[in-house]
C-alpha positions in Angstrom: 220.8 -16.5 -17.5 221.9 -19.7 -18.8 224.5 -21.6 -17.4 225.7 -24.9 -17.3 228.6 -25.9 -15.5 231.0 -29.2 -15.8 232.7 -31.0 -13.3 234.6 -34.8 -12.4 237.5 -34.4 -14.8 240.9 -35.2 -14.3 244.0 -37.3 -14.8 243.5 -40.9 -15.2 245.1 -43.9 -16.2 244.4 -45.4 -19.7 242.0 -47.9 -18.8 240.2 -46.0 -16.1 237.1 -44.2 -15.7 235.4 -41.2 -14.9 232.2 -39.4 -14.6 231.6 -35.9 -15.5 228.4 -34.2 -14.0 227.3 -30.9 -16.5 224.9 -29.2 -13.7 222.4 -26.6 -15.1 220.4 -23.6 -14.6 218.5 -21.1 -16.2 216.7 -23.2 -18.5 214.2 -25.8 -18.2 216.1 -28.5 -18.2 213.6 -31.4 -18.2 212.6 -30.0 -21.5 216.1 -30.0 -23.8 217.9 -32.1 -25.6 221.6 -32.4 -23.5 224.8 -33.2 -25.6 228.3 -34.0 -24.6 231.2 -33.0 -27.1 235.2 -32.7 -26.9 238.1 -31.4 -28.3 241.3 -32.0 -28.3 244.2 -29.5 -29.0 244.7 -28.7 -32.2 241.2 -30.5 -33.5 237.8 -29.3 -34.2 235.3 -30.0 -31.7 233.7 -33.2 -31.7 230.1 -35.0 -30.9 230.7 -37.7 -28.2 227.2 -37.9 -26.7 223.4 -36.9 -26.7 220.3 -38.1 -25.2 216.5 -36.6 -24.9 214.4 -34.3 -22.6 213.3 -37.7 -20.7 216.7 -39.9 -20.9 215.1 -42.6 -23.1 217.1 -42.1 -26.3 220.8 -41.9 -26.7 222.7 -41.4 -29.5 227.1 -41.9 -29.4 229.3 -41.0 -31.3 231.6 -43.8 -33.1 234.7 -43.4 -30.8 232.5 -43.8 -27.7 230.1 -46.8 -28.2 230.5 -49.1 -25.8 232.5 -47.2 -23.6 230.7 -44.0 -22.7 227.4 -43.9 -21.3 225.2 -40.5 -21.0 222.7 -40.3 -18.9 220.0 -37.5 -17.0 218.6 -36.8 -13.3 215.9 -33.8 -14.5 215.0 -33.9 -10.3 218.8 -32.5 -10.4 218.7 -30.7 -13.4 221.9 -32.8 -14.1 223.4 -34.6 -17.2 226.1 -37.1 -16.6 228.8 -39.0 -18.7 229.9 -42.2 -17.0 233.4 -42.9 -19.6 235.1 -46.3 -18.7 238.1 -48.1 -20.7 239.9 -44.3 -21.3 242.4 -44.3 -24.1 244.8 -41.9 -24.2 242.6 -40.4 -27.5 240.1 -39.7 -25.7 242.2 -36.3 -23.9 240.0 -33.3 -24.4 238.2 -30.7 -23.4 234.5 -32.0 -22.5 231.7 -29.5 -23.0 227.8 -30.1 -22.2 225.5 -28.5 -23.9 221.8 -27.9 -24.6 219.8 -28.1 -27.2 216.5 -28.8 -29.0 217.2 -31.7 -30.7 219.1 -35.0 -30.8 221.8 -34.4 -33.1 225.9 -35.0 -33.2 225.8 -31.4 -35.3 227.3 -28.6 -32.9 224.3 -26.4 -34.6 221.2 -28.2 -32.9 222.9 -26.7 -29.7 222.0 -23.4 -27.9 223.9 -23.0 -24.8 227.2 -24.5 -23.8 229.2 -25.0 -20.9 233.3 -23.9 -19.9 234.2 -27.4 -20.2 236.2 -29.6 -17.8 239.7 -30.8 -18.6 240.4 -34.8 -19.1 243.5 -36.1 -19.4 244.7 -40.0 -20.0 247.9 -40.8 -19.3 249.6 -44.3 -21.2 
């Protein structure tokens, strides 16, 4: 089966960084879309991320520019979000997940991951 599973979060300082690593399985990976989204309690999930089969096309969502940066190791089967200059906003839930097509909408995507925890202290 399908699974995809995050990892790197944590606490951070406002102003910090982190990388998450969304490792999956079950799928051919080199071949899907990957997208990174987040929620925060109390709000409705929300696109941060998304990039093609072969890594060459990116799309962010408005929040993020500049400061997030999704990227892909298909060798690994891996997708990555490298998020530098945290603001205390940007405490959520982070979810990877796969899909067929580059889109912020939650609908283009399939399969989903647990999520990983991030929290920004001020």
């Amino acid at each position: 089966q399908v699974q995809l599973v995050e990892s790197g979060g944590g606490l951070v300082q406002a102003g910090g960084s982190l990388r998450l690593s969304c490792a999956a399985s079950g799928l051919t990976f080199s071949s899907r879309v990957m997208g990174w989204f987040r929620q925060a309690p109390g709000k409705e999930r929300e696109f941060v991320a998304a990039l093609t089969s072969t890594g060459y096309s990116t799309i962010y969502g408005d929040s993020v520019k500049g400061r997030f940066t999704i990227s892909r190791d298909n060798a690994k089967n891996t997708v990555y979000l490298q998020m530098n200059s945290l603001k205390s906003g940007d405490t959520a839930v982070y979810y990877c997940a796969a899909g067929t097509r580059v889109s912020s909408t939650r609908a283009a995507y399939d399969y989903w991951g647990q999520g990983t925890q991030v929290n920004v202290s001020s």
